[in-house]
PyMOL CGO cylinders between C-alpha atoms (Angstrom):
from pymol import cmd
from pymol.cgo import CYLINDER

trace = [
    CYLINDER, 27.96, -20.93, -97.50, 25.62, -19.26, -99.87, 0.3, 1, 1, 1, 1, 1, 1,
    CYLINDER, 25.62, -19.26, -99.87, 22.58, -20.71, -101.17, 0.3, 1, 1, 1, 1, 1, 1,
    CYLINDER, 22.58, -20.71, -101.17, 23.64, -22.18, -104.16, 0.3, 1, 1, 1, 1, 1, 1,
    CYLINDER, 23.64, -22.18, -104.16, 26.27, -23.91, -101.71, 0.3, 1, 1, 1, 1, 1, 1,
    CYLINDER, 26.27, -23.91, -101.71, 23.63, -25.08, -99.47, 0.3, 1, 1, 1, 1, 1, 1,
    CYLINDER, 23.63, -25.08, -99.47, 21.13, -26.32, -102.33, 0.3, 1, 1, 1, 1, 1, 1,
    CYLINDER, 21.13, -26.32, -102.33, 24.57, -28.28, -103.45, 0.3, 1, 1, 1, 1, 1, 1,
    CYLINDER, 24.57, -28.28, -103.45, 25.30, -30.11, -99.99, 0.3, 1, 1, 1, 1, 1, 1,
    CYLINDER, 25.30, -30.11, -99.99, 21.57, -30.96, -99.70, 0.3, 1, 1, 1, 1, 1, 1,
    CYLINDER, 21.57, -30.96, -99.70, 22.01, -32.67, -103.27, 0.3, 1, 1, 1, 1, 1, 1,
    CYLINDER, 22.01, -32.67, -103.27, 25.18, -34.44, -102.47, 0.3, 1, 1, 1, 1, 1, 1,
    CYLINDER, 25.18, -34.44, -102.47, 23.55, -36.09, -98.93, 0.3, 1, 1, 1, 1, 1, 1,
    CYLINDER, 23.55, -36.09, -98.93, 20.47, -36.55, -100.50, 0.3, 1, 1, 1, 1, 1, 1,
    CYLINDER, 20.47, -36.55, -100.50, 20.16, -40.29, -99.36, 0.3, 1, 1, 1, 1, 1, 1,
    CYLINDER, 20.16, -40.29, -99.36, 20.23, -39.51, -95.56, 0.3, 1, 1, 1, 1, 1, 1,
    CYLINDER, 20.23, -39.51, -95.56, 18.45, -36.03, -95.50, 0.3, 1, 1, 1, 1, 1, 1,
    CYLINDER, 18.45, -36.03, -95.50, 15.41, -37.47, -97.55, 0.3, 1, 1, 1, 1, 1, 1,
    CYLINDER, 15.41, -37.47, -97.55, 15.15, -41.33, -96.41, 0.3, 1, 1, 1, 1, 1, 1,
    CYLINDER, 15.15, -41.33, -96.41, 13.52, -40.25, -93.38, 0.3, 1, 1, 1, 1, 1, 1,
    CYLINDER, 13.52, -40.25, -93.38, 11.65, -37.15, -93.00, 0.3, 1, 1, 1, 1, 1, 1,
    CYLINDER, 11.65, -37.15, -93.00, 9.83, -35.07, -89.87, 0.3, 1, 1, 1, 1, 1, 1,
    CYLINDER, 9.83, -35.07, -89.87, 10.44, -35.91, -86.15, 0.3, 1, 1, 1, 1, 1, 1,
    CYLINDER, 10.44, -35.91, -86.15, 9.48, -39.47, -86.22, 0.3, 1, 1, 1, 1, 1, 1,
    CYLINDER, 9.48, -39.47, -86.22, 12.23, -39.86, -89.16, 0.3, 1, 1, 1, 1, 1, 1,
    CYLINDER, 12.23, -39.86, -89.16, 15.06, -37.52, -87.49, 0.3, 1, 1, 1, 1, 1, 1,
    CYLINDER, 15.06, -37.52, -87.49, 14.70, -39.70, -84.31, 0.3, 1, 1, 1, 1, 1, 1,
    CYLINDER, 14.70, -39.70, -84.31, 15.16, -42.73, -86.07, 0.3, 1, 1, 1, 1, 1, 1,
    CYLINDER, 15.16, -42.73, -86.07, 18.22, -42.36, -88.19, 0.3, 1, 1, 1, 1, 1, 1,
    CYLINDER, 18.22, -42.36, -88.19, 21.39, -42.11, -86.77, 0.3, 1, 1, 1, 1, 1, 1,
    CYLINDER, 21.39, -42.11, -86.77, 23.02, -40.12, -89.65, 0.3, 1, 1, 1, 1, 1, 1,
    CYLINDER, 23.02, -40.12, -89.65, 20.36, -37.61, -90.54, 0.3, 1, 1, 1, 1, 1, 1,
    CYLINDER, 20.36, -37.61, -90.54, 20.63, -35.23, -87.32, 0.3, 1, 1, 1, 1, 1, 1,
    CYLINDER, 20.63, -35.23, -87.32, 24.94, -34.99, -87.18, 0.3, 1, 1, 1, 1, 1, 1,
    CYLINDER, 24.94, -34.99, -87.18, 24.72, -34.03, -91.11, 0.3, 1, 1, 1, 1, 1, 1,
    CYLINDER, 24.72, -34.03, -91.11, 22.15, -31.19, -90.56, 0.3, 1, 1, 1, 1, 1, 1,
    CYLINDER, 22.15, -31.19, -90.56, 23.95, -29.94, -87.42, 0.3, 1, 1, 1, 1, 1, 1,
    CYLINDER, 23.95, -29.94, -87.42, 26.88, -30.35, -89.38, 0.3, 1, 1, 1, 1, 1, 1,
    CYLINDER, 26.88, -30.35, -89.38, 25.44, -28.45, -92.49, 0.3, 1, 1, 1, 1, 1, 1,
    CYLINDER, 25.44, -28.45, -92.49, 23.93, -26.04, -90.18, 0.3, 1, 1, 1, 1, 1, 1,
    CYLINDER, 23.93, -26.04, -90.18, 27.63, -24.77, -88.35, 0.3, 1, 1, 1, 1, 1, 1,
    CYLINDER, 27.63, -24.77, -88.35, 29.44, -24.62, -91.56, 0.3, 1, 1, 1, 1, 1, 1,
    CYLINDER, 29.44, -24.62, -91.56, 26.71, -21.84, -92.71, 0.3, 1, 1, 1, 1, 1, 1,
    CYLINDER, 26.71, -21.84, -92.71, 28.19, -18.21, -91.83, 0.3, 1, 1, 1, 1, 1, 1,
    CYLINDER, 28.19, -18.21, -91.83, 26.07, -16.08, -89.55, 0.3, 1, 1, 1, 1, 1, 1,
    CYLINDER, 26.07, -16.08, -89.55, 24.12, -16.78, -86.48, 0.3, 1, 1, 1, 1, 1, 1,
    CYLINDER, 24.12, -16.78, -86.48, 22.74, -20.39, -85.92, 0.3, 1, 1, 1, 1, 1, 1,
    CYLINDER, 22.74, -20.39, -85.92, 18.81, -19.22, -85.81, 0.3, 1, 1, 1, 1, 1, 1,
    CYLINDER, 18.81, -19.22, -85.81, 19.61, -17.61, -89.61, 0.3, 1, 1, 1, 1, 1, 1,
    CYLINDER, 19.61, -17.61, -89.61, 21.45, -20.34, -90.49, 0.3, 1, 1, 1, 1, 1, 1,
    CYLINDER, 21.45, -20.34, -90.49, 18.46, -23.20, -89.70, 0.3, 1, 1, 1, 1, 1, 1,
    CYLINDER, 18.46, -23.20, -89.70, 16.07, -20.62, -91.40, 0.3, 1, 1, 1, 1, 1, 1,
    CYLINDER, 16.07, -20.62, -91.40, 17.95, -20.71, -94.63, 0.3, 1, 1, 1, 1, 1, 1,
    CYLINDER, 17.95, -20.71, -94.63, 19.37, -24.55, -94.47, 0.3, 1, 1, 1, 1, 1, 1,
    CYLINDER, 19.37, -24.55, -94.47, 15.50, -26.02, -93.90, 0.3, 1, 1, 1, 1, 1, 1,
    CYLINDER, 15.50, -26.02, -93.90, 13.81, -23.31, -96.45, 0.3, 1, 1, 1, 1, 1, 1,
    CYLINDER, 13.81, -23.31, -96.45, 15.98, -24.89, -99.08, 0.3, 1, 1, 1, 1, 1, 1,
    CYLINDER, 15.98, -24.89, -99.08, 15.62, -28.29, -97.52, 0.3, 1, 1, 1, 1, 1, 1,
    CYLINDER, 15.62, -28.29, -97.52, 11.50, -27.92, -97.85, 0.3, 1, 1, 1, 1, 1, 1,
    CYLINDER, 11.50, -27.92, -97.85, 12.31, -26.82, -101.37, 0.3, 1, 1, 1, 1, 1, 1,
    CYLINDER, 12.31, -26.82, -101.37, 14.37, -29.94, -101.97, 0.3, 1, 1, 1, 1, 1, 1,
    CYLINDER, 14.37, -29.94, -101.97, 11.55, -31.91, -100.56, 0.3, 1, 1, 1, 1, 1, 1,
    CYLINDER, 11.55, -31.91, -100.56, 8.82, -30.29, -102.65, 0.3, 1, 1, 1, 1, 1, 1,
    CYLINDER, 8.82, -30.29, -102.65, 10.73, -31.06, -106.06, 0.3, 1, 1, 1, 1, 1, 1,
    CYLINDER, 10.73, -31.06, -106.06, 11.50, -34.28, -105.33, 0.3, 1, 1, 1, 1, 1, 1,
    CYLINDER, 11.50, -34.28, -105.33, 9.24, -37.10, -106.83, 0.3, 1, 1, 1, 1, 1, 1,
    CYLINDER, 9.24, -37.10, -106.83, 9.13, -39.25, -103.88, 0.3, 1, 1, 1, 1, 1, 1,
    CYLINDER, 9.13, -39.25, -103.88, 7.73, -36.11, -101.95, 0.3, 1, 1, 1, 1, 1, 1,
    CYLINDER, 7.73, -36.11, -101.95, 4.59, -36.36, -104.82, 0.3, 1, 1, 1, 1, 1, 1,
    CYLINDER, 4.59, -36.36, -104.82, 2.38, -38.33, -102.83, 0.3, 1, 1, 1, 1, 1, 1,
    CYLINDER, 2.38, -38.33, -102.83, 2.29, -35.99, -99.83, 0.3, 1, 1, 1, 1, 1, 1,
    CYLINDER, 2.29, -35.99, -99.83, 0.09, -32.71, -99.94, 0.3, 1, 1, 1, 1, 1, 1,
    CYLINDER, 0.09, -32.71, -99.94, 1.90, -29.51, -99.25, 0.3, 1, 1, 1, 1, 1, 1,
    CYLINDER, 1.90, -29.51, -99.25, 0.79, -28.92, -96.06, 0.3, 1, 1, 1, 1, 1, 1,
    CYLINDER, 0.79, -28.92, -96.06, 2.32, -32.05, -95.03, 0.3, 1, 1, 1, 1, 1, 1,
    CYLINDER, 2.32, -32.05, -95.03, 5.46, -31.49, -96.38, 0.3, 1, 1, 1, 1, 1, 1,
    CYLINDER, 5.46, -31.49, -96.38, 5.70, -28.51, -94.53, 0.3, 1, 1, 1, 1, 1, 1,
    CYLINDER, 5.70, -28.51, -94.53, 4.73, -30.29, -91.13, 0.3, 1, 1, 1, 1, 1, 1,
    CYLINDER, 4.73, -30.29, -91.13, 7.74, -32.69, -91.69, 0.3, 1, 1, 1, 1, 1, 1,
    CYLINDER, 7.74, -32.69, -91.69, 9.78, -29.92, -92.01, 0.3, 1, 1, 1, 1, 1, 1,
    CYLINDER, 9.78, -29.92, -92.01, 8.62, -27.71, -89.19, 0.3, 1, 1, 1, 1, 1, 1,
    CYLINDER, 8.62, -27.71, -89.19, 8.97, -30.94, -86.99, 0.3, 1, 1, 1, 1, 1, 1,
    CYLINDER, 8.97, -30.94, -86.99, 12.51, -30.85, -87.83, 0.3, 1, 1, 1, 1, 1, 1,
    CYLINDER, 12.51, -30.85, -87.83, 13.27, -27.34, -87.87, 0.3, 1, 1, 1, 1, 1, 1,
    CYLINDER, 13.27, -27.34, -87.87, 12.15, -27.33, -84.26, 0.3, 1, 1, 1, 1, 1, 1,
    CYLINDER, 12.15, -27.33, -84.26, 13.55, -30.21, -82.85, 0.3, 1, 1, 1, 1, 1, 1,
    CYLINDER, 13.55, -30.21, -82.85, 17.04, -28.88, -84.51, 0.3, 1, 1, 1, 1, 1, 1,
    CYLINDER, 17.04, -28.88, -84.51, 16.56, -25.22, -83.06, 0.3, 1, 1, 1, 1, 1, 1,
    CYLINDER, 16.56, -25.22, -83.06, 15.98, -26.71, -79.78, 0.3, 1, 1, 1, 1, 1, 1,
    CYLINDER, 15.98, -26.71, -79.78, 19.08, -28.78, -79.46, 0.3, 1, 1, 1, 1, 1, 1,
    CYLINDER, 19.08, -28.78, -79.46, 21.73, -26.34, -81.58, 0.3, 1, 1, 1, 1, 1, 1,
    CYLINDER, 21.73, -26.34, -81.58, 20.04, -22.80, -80.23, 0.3, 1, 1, 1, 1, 1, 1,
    CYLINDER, 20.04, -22.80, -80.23, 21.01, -23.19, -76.02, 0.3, 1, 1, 1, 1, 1, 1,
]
cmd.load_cgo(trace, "trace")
């Protein structure tokens, strides 16, 4: 999955991966977590890579979004290093 691939499966799920957003959010919904381990194994390479490239272009979805406008950078980038970890933890054992 390149990144044009990736950019297109964050568009499609759009609904779940940006209704609820950083840890608080991940914990919370039960269909945000099994889509972005899901995205995440379908990307070719090794899993670390593979988060590094699915939540860059997830942060990027964030930041162009208009519901994303009312947060400063900085915190968009919190919500998704909250995520990023938590996902590394449980997919990198």
């Amino acid at each position: 999955m390149n990144i044009a691939q990736i950019d297109e499966v964050i568009r499609k799920n759009k609904t779940i991966l940006m209704s609820s957003f950083g840890l608080e959010g991940l914990l919370k919904s039960q269909l945000k977590l099994p889509l972005i381990e899901k995205i995440i194994t379908g990307i070719p390479g090794n899993t670390f890579d593979a988060i590094n490239n699915f939540f860059e272009r997830l942060e990027e979805a964030y930041i162009a979004d208009t519901q994303f406008k009312q947060f400063k950078l900085s915190e968009i980038a919190k919500f998704i290093s909250e995520e990023k970890s938590y996902v590394a933890v449980k997919m990198i054992r």
